[in-house]
DOLO-142221 format. One record per residue (C-alpha): x, y, z; residue in one letter; residue number from 1. Coordinates in nm, 2 decimals, padded with zeros to 4 digits, always signed. Each point is the difference from the previous one (the first is absolute). Example, Ala and Ser with C-alpha at 12.3 -4.5 7.8 and 13.67 -1.06 7.14 Angstrom:
- u  v  w  voba  pado
- +01.23  -00.45  +00.78  A  1
- +00.14  +00.34  -00.07  S  2
***
This chain:
- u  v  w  voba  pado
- -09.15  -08.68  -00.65  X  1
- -00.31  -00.11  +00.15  X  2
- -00.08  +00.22  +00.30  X  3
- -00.11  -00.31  +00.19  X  4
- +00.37  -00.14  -00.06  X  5
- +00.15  +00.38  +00.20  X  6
- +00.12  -00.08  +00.32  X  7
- -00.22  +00.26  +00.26  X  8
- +00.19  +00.25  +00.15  X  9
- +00.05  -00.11  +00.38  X  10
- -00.13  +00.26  +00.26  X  11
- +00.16  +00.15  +00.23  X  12
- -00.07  +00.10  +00.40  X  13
- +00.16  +00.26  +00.19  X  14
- -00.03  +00.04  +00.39  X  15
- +00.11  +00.19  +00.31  X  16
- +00.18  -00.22  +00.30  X  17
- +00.04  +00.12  +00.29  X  18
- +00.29  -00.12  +00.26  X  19
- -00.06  +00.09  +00.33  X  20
- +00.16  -00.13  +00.34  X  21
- +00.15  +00.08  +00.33  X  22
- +00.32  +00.25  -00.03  X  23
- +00.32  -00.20  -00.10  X  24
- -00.23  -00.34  -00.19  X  25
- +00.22  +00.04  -00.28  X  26
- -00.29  +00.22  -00.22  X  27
- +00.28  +00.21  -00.20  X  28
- +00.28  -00.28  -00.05  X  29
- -00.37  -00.22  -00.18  X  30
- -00.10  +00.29  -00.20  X  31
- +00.38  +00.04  -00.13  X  32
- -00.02  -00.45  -00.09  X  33
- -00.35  +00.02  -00.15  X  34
- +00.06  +00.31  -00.21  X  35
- +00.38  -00.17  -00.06  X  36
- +00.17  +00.35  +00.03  X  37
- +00.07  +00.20  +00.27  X  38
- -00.22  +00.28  +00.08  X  39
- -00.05  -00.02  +00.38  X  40
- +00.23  +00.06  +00.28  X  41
- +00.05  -00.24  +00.24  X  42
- +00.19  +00.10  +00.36  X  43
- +00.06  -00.19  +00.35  X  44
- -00.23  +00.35  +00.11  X  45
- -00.35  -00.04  +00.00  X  46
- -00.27  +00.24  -00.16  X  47
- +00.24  +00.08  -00.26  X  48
- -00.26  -00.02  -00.27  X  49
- -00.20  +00.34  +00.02  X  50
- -00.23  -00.03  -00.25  X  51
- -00.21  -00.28  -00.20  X  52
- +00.29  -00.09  -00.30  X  53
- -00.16  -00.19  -00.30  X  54
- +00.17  -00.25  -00.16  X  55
- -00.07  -00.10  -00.38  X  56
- +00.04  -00.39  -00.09  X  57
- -00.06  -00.23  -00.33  X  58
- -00.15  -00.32  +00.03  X  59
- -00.12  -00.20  -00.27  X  60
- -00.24  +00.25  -00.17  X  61
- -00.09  +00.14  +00.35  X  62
- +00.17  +00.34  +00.17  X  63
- +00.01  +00.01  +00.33  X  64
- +00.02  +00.34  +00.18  X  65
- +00.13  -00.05  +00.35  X  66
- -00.01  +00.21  +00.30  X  67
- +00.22  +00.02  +00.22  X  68
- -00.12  +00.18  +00.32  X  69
- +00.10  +00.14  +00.34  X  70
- +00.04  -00.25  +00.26  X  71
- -00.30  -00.04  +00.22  X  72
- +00.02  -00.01  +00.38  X  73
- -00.13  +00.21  +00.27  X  74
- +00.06  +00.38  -00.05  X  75
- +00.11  +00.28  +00.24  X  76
- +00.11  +00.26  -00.17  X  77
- -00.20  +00.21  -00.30  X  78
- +00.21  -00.12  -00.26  X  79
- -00.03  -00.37  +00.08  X  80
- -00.40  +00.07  +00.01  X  81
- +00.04  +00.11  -00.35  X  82
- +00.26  -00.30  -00.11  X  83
- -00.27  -00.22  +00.13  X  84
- -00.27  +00.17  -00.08  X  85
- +00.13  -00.05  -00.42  X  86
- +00.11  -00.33  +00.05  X  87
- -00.38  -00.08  +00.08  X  88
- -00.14  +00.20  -00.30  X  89
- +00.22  -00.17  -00.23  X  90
- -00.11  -00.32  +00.17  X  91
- -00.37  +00.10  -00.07  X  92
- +00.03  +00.09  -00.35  X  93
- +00.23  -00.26  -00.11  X  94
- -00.17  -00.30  -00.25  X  95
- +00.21  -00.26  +00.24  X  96
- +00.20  -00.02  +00.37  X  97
- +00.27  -00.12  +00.07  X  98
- +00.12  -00.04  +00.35  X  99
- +00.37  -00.05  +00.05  X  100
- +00.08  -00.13  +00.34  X  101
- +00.32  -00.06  +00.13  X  102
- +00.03  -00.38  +00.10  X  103
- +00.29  +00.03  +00.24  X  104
- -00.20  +00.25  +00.20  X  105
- -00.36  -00.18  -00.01  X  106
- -00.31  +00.18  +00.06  X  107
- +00.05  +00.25  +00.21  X  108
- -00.17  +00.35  +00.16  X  109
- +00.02  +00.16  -00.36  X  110
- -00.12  -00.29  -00.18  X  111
- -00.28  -00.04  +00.21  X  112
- -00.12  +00.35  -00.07  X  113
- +00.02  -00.05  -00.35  X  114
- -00.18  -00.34  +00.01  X  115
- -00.27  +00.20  +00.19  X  116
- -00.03  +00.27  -00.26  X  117
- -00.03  -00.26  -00.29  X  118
- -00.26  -00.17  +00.19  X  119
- -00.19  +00.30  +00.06  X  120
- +00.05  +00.12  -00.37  X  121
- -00.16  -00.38  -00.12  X  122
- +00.30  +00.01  -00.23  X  123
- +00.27  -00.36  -00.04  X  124
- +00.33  +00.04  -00.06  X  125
- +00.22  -00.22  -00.18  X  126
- +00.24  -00.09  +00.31  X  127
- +00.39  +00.04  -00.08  X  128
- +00.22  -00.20  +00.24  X  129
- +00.34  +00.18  -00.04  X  130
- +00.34  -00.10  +00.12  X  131
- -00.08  -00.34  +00.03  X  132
- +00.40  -00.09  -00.07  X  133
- +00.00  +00.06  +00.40  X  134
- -00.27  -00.22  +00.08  X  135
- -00.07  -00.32  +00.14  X  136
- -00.26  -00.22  -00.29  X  137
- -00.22  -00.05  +00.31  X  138
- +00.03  +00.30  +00.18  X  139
- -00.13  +00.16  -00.40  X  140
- -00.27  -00.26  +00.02  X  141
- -00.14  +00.11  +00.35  X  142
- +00.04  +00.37  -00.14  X  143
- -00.24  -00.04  -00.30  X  144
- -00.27  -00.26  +00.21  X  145
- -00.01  +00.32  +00.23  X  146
- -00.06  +00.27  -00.28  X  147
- -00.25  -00.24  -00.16  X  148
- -00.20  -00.08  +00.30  X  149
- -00.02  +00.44  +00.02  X  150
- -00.22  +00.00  -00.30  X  151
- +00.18  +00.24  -00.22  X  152
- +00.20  -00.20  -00.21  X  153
- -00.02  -00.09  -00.36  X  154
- +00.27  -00.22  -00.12  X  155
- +00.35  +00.00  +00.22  X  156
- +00.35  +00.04  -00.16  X  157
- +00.33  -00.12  +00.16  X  158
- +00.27  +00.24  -00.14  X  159
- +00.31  +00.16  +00.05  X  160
- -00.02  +00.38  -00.14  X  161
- +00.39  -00.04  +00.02  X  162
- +00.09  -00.29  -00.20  X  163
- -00.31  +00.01  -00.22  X  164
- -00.11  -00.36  +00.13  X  165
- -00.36  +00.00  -00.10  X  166
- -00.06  +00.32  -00.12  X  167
- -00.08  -00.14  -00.30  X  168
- -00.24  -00.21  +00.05  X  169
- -00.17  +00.33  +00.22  X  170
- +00.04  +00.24  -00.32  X  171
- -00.20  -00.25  -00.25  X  172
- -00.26  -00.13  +00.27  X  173
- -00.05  +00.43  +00.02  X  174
- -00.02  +00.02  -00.35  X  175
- -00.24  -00.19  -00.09  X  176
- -00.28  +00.10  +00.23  X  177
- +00.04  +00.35  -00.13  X  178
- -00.32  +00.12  -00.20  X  179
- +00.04  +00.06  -00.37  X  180
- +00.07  +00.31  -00.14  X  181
- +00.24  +00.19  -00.18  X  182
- +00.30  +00.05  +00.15  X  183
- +00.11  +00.38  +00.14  X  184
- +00.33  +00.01  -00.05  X  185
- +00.26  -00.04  -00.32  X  186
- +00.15  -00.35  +00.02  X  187
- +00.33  +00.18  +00.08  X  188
- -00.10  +00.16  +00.28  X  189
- +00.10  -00.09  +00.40  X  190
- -00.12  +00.26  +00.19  X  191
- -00.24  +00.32  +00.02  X  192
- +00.33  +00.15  +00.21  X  193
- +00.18  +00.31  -00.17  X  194
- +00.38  -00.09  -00.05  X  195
- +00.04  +00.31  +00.22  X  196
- -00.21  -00.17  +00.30  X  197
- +00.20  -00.35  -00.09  X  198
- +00.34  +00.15  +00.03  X  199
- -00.07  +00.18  +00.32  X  200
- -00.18  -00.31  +00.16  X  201
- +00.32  -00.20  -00.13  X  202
- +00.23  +00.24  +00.25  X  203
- -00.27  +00.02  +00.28  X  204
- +00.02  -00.40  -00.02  X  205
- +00.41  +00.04  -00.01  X  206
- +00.01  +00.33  +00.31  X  207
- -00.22  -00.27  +00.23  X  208
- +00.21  -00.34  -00.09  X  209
- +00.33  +00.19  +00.08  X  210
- -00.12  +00.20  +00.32  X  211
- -00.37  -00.19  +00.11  X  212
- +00.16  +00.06  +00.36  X  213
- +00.06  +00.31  +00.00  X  214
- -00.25  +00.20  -00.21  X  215
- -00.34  +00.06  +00.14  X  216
- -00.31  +00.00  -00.30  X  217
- +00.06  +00.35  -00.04  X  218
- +00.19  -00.02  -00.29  X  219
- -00.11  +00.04  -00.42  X  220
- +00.17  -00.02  -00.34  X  221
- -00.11  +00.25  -00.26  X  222
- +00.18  -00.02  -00.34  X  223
- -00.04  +00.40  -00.11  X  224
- +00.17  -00.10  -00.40  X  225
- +00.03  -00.26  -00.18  X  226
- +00.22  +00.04  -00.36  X  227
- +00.03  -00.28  -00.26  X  228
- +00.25  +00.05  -00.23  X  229
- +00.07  -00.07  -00.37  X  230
- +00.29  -00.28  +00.12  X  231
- -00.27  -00.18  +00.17  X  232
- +00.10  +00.09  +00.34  X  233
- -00.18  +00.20  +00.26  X  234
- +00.07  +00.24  +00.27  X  235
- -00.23  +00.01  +00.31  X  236
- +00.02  +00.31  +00.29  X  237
- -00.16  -00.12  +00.32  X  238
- -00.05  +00.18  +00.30  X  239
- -00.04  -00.18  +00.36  X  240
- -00.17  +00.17  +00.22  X  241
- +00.04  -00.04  +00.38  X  242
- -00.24  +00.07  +00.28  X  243
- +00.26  +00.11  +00.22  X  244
- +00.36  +00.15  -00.02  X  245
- +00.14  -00.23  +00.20  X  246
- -00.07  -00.26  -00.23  X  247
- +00.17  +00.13  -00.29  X  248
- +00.38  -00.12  +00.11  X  249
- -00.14  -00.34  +00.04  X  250
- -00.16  -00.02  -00.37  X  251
- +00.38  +00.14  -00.12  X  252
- +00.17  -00.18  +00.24  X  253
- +00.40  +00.03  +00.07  X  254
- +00.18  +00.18  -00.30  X  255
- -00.35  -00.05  -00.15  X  256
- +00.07  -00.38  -00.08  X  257
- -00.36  -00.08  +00.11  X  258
- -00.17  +00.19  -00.26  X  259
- +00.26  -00.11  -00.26  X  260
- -00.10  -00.36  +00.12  X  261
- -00.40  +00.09  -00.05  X  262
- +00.09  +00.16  -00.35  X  263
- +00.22  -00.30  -00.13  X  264
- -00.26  -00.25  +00.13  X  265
- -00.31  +00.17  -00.17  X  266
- +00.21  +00.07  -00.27  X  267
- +00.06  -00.38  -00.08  X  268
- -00.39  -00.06  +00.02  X  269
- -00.05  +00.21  -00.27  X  270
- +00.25  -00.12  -00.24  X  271
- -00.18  -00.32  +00.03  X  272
- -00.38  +00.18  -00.02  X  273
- +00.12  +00.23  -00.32  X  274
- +00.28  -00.19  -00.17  X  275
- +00.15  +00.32  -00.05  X  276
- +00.40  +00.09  +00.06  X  277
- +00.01  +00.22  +00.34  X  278
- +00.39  +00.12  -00.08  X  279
- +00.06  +00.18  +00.33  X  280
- -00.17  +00.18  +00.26  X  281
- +00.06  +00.33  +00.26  X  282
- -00.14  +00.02  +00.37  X  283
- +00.01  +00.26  +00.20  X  284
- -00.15  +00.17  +00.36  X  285
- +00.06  +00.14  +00.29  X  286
- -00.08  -00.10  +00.34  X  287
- +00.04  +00.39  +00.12  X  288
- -00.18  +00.21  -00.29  X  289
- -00.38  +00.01  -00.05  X  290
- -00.34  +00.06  +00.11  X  291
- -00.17  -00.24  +00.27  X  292
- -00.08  -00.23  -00.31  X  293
- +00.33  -00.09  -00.12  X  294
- +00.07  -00.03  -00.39  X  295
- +00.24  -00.26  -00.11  X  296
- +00.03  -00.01  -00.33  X  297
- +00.12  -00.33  -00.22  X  298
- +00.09  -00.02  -00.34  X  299
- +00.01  -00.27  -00.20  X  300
- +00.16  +00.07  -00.37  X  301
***
């Protein structure tokens, strides 16, 4: 064959994207429709993403990495300094922005800071309008004159993270201003998350849906073993661990129904994640035994 007559290899182009917004924009429930798996939690509570979560997408002969960050607003407390504080430095370092603002709300105190800190950075962010499912056409329209006119816009997206309306049309305009390069990640691969850290942020999500009232932040998942076994099933120990005693009964609940709620409920998310046959699975804890950080543990078999 003539060498003129090969077909050249296309080239591909890899990049880090950033979502950042206002606590509750919809940042984790995106990540989950772009990547098209879930691997954020998403929860009525606010701040219940921690840390920057990257999401790993294919489009075209482009991967997208996606970041999903810590909601930004105006901190207090030491730890919201340093949720905010990440969400900015993956902000900085990211190859695109993309700010997700809730259109139902509008701009308000939190997206004015953040529309502040972009100015003052000189970077533009591809605008994401989310939830647009509950808003007036004109009432969008006025929306996205008034980010424009702020200076810090790119292009402007009308989506609904929800229903996937226009996310889409978001993932391949993202895709395509990557830079080219190889890609950092095997084609199979979703997320730079350990299983371990994925099943425990799967219960976390499941602990704050079921009891967002009455738990406080104080409150973590740790998965201390994970066992696959030759069947194809898999056995997970978790521990949840409480800031205060007093807390415990309400995570068990009456005749510990609660917690055998948050086990079946995370339990059905990963039967979908894995594929794999979850036979049966044992709960147990105590409201009266322990140490001032109360262990729970679940198992999933």
């Amino acid at each position: 064959m003539n060498p003129s007559d090969q077909k050249p290899e296309q080239q591909t182009a890899c990049g880090f994207i950033v979502l950042i917004g206002a606590p509750n924009a919809g940042k984790s429930t995106l990540l989950n429709a772009l990547v098209g798996q879930k691997i954020a939690i998403v929860s009525h509570k606010v701040q219940t993403t921690r840390t920057r979560l990257t999401g790993i997408a294919i489009e075209g002969q482009s991967q997208l990495v996606f970041v999903d960050t810590p909601g930004i607003f105006a901190p207090r407390r030491r730890l919201d300094r340093a949720m905010v504080a990440a969400a900015w430095d993956g902000a900085n370092d990211a190859d695109q922005v993309v700010f997700l603002i809730d259109a139902a709300k509008g701009i308000r105190e939190d997206e004015e800071r953040i529309i502040k800190g972009l100015k003052e950075s000189g970077r533009k962010a591809v605008i994401a309008l989310n939830k647009i499912d509950a808003v007036p056409r004109d009432r969008l329209l006025g929306l996205a004159q008034k980010i424009q006119d702020e200076g810090v816009a790119g292009d402007i997206f009308m989506i609904s993270a929800l229903t996937g309306d226009g996310v889409a049309d978001l993932k391949t305009h993202l895709a395509k201003a990557l830079p080219k390069s190889p890609w950092l990640y095997p084609e199979d691969q979703i997320t730079d998350i350990t299983s371990r850290v994925l099943a425990a942020e799967i219960t976390r999500e499941k602990v704050f849906l079921r009891l967002h009232q009455e738990l406080p932040y104080g409150i973590t998942v740790e998965t201390e073993k994970w066992d696959d076994r030759a069947d194809g099933s898999f056995e997970i120990h978790q521990v949840i661990h409480v800031s205060r005693d007093g807390h415990k009964g309400i995570v068990i609940g009456k005749r510990g129904q609660s917690l055998k709620a948050i086990g079946e409920a995370a339990r059905m998310i990963w039967k979908r994640c894995l594929a794999a046959g979850c036979i049966c699975f044992c709960l147990s804890g105590s409201p009266n035994a322990g140490p001032k950080i109360a262990n729970i543990i679940c198992r999933w078999a």
